[in-house]
PDB file with SEQRES, HELIX, SHEET and CRYST1 records, atoms N, CA, C and O in Angstrom:
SEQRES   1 A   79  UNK UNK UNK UNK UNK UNK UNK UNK UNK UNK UNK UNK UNK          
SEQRES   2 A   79  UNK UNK UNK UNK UNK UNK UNK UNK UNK UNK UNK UNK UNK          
SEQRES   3 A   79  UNK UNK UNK UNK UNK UNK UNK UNK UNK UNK UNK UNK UNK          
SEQRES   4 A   79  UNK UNK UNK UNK UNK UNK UNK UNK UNK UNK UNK UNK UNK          
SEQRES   5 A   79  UNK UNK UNK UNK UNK UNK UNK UNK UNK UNK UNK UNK UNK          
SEQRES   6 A   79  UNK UNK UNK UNK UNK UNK UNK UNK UNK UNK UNK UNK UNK          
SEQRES   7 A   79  UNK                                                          
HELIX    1 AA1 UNK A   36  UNK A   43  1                                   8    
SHEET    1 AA1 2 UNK A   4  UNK A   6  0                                        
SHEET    2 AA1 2 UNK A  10  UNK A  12 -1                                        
SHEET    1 AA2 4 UNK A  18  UNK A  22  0                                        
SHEET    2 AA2 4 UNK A  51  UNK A  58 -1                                        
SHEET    3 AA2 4 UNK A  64  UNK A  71 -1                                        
SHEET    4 AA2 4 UNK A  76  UNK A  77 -1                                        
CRYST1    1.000    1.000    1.000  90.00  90.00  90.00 P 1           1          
ATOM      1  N   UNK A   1       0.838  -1.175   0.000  1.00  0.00           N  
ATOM      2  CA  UNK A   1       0.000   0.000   0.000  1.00  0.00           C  
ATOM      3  C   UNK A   1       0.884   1.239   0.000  1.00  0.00           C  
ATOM      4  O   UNK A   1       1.834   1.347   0.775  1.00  0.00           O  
ATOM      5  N   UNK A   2       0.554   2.161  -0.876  1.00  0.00           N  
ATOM      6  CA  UNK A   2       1.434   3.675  -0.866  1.00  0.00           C  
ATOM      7  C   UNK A   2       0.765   4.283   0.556  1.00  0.00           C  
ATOM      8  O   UNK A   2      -0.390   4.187   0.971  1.00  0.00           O  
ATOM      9  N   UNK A   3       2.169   5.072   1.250  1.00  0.00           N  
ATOM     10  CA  UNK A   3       1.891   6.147   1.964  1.00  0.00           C  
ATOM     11  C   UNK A   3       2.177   6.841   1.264  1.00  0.00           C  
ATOM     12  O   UNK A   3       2.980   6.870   0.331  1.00  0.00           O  
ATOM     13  N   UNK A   4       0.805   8.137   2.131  1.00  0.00           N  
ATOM     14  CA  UNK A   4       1.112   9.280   1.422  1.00  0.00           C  
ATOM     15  C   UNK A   4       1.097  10.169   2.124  1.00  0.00           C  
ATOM     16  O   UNK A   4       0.115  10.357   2.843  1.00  0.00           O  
ATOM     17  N   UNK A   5       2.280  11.085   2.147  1.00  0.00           N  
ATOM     18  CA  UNK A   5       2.492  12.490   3.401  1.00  0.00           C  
ATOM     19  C   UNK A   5       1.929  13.696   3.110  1.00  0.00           C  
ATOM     20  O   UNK A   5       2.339  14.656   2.458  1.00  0.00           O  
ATOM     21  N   UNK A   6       0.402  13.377   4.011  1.00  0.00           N  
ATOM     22  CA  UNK A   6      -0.451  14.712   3.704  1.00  0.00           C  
ATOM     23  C   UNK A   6       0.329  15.935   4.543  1.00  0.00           C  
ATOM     24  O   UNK A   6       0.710  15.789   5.704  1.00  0.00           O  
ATOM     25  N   UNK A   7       0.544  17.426   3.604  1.00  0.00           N  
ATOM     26  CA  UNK A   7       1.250  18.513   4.784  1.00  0.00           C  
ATOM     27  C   UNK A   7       0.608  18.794   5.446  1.00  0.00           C  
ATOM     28  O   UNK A   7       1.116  19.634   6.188  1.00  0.00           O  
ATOM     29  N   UNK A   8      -1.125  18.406   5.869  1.00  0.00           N  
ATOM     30  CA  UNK A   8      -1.635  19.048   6.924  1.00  0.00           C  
ATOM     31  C   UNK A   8      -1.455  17.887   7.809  1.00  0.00           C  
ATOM     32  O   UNK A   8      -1.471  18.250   8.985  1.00  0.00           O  
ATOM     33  N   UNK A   9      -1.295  16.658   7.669  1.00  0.00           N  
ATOM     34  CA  UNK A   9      -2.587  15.544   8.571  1.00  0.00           C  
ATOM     35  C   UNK A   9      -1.149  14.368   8.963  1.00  0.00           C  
ATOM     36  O   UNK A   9      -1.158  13.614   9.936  1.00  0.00           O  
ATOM     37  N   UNK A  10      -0.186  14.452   8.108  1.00  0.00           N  
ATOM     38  CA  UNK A  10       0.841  13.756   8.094  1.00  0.00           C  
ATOM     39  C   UNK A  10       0.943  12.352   7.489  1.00  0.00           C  
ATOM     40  O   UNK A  10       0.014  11.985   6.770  1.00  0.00           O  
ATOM     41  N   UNK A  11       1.914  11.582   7.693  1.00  0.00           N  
ATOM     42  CA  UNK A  11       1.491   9.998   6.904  1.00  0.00           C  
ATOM     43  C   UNK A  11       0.602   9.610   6.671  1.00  0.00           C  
ATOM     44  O   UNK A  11       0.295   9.271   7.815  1.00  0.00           O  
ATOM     45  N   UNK A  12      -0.298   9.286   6.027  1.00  0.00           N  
ATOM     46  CA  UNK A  12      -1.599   8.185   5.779  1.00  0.00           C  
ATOM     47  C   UNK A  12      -1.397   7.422   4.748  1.00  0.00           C  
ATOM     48  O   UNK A  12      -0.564   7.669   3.876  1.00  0.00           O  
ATOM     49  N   UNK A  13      -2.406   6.088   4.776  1.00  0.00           N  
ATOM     50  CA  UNK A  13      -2.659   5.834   3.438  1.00  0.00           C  
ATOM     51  C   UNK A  13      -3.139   5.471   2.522  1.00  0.00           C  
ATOM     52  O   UNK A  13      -4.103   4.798   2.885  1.00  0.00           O  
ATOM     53  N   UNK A  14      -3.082   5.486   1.566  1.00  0.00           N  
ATOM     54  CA  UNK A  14      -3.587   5.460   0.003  1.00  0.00           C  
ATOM     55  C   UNK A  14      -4.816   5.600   0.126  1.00  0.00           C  
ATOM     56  O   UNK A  14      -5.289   6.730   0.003  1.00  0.00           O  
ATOM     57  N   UNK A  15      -5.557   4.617   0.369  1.00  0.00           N  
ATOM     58  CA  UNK A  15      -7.406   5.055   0.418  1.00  0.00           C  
ATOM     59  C   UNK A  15      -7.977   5.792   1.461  1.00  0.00           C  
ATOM     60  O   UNK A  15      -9.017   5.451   2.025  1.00  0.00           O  
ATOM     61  N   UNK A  16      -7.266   6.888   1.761  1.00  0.00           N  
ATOM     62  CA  UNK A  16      -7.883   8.099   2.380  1.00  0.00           C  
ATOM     63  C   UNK A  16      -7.431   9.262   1.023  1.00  0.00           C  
ATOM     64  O   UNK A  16      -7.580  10.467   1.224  1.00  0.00           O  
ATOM     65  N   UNK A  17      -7.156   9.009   0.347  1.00  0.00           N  
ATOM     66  CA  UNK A  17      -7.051   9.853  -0.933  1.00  0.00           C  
ATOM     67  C   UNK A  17      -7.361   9.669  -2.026  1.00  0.00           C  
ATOM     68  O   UNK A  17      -7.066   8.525  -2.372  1.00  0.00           O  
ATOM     69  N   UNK A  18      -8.053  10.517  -3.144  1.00  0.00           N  
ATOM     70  CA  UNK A  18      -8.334  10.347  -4.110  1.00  0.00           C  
ATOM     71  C   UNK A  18      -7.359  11.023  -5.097  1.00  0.00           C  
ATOM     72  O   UNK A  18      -6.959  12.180  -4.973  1.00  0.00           O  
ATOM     73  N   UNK A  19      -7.008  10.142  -6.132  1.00  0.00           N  
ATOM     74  CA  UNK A  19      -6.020  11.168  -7.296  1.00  0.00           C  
ATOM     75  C   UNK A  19      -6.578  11.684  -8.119  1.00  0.00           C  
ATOM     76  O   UNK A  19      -7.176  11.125  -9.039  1.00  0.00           O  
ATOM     77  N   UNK A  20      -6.428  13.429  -7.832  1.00  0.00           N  
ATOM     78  CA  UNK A  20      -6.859  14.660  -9.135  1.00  0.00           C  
ATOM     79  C   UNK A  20      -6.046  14.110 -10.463  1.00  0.00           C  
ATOM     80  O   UNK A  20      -6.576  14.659 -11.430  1.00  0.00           O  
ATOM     81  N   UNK A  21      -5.329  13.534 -10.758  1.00  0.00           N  
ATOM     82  CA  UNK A  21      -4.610  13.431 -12.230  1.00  0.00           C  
ATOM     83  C   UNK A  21      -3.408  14.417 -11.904  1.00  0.00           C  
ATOM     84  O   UNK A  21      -3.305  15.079 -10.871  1.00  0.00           O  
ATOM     85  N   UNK A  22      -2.327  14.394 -13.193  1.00  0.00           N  
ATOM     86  CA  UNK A  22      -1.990  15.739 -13.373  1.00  0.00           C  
ATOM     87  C   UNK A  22      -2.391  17.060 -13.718  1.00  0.00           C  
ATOM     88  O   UNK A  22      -3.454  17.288 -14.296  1.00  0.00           O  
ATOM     89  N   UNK A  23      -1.514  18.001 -13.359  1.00  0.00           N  
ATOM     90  CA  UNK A  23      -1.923  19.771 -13.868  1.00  0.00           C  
ATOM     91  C   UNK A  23      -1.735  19.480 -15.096  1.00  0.00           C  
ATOM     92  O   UNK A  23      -0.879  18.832 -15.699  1.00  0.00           O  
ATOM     93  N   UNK A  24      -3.243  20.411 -15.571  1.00  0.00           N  
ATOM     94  CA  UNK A  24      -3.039  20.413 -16.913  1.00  0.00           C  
ATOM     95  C   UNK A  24      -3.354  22.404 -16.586  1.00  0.00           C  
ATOM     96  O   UNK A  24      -3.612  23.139 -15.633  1.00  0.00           O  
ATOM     97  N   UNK A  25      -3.061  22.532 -18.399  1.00  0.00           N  
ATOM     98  CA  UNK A  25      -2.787  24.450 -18.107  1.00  0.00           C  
ATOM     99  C   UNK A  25      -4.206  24.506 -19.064  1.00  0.00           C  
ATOM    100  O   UNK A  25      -4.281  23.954 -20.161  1.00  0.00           O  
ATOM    101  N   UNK A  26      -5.303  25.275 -18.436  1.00  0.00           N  
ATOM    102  CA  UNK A  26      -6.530  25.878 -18.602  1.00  0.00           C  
ATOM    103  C   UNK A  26      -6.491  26.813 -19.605  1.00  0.00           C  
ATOM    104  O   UNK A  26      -6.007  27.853 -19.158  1.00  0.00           O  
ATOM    105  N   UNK A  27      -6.913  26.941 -21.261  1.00  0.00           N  
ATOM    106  CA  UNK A  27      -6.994  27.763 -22.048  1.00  0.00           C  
ATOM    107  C   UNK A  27      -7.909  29.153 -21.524  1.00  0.00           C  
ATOM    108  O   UNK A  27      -8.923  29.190 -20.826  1.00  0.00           O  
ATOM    109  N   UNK A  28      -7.329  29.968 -21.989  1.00  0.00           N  
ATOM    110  CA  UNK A  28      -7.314  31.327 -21.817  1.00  0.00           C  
ATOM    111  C   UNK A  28      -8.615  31.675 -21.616  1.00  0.00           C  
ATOM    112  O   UNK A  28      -9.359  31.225 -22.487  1.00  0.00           O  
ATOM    113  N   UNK A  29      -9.191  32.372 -20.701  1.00  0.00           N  
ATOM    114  CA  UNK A  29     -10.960  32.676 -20.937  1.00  0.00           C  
ATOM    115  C   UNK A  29     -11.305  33.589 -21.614  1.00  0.00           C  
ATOM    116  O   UNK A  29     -12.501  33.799 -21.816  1.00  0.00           O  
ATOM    117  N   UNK A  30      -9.948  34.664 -22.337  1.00  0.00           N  
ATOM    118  CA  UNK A  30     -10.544  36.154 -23.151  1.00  0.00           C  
ATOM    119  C   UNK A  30     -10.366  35.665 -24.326  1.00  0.00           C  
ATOM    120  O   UNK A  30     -10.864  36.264 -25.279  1.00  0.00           O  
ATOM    121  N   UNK A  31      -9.598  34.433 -24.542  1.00  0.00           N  
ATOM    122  CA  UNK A  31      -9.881  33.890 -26.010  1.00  0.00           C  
ATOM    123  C   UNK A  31     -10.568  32.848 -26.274  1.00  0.00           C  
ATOM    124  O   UNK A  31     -10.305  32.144 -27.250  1.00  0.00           O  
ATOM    125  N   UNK A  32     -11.627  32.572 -25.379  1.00  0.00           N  
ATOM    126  CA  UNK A  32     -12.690  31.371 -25.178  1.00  0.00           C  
ATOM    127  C   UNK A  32     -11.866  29.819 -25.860  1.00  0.00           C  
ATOM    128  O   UNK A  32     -10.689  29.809 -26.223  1.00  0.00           O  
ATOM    129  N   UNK A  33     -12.735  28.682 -25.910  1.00  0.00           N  
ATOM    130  CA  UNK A  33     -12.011  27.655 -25.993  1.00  0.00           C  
ATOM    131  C   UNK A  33     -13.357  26.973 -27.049  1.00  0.00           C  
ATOM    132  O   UNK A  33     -14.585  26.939 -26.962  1.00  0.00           O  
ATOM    133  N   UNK A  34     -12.519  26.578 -27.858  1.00  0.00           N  
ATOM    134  CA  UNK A  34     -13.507  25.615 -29.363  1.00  0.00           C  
ATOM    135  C   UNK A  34     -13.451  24.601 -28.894  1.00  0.00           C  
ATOM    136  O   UNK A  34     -12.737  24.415 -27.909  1.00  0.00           O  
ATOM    137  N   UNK A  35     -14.204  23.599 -29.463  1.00  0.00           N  
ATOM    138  CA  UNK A  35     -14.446  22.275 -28.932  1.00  0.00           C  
ATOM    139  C   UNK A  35     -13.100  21.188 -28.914  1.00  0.00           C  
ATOM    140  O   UNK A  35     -12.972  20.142 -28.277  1.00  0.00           O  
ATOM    141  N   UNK A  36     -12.097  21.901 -29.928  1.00  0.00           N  
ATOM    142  CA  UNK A  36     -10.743  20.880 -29.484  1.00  0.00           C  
ATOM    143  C   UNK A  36      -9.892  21.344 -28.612  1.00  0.00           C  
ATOM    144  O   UNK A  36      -8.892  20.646 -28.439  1.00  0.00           O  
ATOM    145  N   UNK A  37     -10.014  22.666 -27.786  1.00  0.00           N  
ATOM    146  CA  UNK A  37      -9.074  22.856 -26.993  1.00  0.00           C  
ATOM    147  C   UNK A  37     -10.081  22.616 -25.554  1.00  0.00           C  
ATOM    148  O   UNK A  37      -9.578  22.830 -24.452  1.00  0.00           O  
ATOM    149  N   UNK A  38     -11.303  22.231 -25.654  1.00  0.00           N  
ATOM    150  CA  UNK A  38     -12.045  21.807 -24.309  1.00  0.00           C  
ATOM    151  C   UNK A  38     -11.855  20.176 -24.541  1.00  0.00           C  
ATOM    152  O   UNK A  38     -11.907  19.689 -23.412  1.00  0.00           O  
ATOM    153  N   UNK A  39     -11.696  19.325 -25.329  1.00  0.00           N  
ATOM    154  CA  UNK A  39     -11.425  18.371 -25.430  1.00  0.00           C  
ATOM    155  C   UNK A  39     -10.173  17.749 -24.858  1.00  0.00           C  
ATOM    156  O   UNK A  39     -10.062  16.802 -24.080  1.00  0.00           O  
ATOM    157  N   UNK A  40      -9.005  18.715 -25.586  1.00  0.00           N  
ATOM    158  CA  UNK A  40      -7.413  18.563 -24.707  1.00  0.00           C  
ATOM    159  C   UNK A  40      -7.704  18.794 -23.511  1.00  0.00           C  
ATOM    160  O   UNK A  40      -7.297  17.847 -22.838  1.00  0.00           O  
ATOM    161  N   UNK A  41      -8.287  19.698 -22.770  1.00  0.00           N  
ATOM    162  CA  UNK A  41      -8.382  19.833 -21.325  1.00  0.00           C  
ATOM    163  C   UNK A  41      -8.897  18.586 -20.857  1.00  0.00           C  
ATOM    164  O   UNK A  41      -8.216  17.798 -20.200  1.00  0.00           O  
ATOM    165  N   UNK A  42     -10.381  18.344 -21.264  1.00  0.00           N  
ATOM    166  CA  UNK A  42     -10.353  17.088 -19.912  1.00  0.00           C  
ATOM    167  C   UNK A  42      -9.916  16.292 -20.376  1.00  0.00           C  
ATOM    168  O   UNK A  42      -9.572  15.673 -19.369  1.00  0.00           O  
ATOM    169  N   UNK A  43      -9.395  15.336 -21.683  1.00  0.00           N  
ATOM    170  CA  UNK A  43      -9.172  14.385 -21.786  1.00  0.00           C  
ATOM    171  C   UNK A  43      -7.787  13.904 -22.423  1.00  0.00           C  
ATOM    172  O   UNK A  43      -7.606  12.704 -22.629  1.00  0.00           O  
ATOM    173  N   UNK A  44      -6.666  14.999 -22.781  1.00  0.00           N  
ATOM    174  CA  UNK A  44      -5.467  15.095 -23.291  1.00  0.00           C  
ATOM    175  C   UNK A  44      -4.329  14.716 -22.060  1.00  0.00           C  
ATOM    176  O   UNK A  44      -4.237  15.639 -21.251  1.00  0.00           O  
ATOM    177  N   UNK A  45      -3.721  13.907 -21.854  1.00  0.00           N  
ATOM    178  CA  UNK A  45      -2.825  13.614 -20.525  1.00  0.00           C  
ATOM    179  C   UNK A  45      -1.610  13.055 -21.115  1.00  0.00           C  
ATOM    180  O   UNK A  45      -1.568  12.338 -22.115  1.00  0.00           O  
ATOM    181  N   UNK A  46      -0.645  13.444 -20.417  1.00  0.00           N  
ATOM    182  CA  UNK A  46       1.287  13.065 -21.011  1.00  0.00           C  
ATOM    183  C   UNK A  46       0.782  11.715 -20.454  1.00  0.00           C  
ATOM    184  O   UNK A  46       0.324  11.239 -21.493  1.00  0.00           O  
ATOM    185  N   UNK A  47       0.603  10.953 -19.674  1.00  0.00           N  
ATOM    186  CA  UNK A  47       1.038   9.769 -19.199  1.00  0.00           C  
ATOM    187  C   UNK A  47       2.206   9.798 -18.937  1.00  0.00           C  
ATOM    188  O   UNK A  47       2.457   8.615 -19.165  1.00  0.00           O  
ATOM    189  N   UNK A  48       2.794  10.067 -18.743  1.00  0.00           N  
ATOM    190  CA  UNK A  48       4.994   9.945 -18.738  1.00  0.00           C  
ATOM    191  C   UNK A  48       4.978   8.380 -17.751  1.00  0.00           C  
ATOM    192  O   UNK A  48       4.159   7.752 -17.081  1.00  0.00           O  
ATOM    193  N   UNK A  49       6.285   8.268 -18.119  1.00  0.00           N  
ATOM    194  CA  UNK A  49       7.036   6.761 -17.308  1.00  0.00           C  
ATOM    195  C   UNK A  49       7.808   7.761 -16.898  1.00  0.00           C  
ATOM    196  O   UNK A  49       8.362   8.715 -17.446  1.00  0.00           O  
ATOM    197  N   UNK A  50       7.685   7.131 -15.274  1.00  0.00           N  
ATOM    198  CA  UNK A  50       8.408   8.278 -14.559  1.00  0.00           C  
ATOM    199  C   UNK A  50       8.013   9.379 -13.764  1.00  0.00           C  
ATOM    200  O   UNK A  50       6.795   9.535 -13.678  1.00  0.00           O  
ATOM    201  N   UNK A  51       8.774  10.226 -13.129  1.00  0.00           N  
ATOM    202  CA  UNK A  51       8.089  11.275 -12.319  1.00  0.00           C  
ATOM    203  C   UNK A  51       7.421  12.165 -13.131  1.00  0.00           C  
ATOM    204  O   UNK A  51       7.608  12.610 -14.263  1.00  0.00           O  
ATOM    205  N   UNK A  52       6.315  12.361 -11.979  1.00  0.00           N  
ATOM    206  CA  UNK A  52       5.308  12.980 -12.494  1.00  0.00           C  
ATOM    207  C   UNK A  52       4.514  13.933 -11.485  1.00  0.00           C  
ATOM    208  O   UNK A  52       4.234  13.379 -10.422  1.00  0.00           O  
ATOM    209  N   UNK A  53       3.994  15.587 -11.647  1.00  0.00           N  
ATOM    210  CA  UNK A  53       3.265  15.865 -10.289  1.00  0.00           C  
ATOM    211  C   UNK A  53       2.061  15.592 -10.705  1.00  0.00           C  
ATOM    212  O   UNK A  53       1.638  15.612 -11.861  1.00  0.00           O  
ATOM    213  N   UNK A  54       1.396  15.277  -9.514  1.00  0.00           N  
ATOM    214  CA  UNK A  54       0.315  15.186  -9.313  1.00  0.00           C  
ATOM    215  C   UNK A  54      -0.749  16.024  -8.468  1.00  0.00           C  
ATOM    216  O   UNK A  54      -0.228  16.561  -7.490  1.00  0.00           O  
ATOM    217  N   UNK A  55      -2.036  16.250  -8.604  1.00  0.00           N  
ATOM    218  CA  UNK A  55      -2.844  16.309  -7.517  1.00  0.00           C  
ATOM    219  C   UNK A  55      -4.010  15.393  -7.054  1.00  0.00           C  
ATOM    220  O   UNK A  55      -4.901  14.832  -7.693  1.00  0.00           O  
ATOM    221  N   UNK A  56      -3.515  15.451  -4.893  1.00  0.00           N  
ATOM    222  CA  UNK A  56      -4.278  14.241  -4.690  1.00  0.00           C  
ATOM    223  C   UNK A  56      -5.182  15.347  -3.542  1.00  0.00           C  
ATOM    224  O   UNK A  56      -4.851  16.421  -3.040  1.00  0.00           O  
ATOM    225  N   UNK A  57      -6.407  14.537  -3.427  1.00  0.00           N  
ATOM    226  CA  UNK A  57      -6.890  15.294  -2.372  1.00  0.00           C  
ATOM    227  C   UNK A  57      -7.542  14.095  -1.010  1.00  0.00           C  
ATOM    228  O   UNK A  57      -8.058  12.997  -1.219  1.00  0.00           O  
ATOM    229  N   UNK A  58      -7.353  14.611   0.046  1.00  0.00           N  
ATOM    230  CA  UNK A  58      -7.330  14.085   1.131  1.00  0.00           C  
ATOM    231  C   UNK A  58      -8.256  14.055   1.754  1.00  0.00           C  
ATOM    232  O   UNK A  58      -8.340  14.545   2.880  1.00  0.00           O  
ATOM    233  N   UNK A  59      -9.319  13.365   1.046  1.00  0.00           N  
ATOM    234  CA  UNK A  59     -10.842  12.833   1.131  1.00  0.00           C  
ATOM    235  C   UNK A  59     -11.638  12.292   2.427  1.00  0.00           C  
ATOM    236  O   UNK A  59     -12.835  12.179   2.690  1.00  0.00           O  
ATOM    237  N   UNK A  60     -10.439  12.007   3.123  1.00  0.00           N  
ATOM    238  CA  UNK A  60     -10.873  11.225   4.545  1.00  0.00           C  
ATOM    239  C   UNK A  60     -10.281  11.778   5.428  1.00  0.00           C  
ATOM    240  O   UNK A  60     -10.429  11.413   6.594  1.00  0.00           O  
ATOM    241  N   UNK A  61      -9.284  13.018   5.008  1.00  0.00           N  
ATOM    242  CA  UNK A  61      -9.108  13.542   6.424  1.00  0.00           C  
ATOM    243  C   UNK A  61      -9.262  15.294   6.018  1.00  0.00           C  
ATOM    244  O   UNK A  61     -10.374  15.722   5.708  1.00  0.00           O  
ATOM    245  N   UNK A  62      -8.127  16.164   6.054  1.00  0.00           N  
ATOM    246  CA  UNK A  62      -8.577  17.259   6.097  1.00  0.00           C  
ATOM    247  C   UNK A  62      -9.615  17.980   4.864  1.00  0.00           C  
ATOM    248  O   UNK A  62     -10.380  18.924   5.061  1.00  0.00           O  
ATOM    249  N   UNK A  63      -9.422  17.315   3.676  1.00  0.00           N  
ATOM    250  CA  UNK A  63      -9.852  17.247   2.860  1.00  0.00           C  
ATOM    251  C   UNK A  63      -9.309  18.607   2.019  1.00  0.00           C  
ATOM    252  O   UNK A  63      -9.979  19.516   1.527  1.00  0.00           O  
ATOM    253  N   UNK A  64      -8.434  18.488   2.029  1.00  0.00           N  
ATOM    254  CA  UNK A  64      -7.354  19.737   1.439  1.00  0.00           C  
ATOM    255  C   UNK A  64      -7.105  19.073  -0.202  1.00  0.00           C  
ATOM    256  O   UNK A  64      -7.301  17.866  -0.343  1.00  0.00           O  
ATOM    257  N   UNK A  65      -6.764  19.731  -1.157  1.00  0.00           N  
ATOM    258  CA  UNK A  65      -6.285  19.332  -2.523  1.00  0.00           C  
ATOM    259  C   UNK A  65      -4.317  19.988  -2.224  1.00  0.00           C  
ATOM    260  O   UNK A  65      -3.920  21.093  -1.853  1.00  0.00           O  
ATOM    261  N   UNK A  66      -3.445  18.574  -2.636  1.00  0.00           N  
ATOM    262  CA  UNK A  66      -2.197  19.304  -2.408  1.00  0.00           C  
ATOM    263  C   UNK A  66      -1.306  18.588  -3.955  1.00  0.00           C  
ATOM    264  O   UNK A  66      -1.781  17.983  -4.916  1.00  0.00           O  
ATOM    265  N   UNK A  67      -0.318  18.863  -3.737  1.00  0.00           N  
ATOM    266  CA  UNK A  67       0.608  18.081  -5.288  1.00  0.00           C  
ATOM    267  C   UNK A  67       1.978  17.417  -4.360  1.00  0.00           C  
ATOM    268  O   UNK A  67       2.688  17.845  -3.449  1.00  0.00           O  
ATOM    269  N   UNK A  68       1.899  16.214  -5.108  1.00  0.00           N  
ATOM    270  CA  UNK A  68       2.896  15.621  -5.202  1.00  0.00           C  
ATOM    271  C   UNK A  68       3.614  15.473  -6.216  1.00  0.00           C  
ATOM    272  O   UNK A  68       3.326  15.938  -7.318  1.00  0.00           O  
ATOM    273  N   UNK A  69       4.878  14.646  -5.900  1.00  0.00           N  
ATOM    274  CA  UNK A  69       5.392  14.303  -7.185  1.00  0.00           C  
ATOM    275  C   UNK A  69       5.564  12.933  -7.277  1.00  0.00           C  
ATOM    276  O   UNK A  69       6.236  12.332  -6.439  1.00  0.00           O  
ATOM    277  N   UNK A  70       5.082  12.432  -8.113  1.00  0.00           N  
ATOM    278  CA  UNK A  70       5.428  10.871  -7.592  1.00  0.00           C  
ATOM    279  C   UNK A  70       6.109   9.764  -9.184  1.00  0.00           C  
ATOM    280  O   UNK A  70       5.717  10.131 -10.291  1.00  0.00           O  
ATOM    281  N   UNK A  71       6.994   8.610  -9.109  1.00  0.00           N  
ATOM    282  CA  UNK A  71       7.715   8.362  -9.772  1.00  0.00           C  
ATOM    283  C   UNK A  71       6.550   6.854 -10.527  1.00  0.00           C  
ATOM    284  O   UNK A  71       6.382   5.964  -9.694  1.00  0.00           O  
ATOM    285  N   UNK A  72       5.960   6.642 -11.678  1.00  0.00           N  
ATOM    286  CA  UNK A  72       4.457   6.061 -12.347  1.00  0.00           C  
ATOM    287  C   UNK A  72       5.414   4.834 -11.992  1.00  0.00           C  
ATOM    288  O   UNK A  72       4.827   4.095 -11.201  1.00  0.00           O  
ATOM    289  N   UNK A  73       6.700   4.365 -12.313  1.00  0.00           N  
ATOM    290  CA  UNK A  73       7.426   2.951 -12.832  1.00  0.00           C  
ATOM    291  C   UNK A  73       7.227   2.493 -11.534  1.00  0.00           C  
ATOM    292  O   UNK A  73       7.102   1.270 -11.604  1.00  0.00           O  
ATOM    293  N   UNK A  74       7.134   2.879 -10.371  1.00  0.00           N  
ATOM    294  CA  UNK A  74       7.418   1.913  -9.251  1.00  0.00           C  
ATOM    295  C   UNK A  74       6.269   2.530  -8.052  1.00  0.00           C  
ATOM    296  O   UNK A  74       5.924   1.910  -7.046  1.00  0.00           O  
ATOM    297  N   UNK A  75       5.952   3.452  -8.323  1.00  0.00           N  
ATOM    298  CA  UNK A  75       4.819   4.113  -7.651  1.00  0.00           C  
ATOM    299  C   UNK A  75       5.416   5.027  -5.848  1.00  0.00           C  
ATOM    300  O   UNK A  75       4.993   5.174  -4.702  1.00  0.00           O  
ATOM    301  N   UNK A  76       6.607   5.393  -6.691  1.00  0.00           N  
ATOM    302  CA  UNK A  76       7.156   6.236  -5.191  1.00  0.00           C  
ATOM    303  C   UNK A  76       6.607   7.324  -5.027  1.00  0.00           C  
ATOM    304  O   UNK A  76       5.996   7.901  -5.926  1.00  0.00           O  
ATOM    305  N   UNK A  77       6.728   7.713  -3.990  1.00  0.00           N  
ATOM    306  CA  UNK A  77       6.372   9.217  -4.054  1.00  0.00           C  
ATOM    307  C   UNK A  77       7.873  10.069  -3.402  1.00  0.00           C  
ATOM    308  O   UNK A  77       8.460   9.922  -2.331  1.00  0.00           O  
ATOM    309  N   UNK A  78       8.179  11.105  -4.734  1.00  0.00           N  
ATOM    310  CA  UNK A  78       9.281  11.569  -4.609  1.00  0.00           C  
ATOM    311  C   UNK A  78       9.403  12.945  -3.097  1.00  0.00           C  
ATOM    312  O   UNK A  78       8.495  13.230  -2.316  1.00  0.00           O  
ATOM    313  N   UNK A  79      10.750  13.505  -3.133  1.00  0.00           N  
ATOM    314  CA  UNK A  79      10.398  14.685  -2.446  1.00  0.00           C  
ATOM    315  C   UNK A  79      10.396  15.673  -3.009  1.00  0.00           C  
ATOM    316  O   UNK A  79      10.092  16.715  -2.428  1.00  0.00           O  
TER     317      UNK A  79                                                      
END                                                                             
């Protein structure tokens, strides 16, 4: 089972959190967004092998949204 070091709540793990995915970057709102750049948003993702940040949010305890970074090949979580 992954621990995961919430900064408010401290060690816990894994199923007291849910994973946001990665940051993705939100097209511009003064140049509105056509149906393929709302498409890349929710559904366009690097996948990478390898480190990666993430956001997880902490569903069962403070319930804060925070980022990690964590490594996909072995499932570490980096510092």
């Amino acid at each position: 089972m992954l621990v995961i070091a919430c900064p408010f709540c401290g060690p816990r793990a894994e199923n007291e959190f849910l994973c946001g995915g990665e940051p993705v970057r939100r097209p511009d709102a003064a140049t509105g967004a056509d149906g393929a750049a709302l498409a890349e948003l929710l559904y366009a993702r690097d996948n990478v092998r390898g480190p990666q940040d993430e956001f997880w949010w902490h569903k069962h305890g403070c319930r804060a949204w925070f980022r990690i970074r964590r490594d996909t090949r072995d499932n570490r979580i980096l510092p």
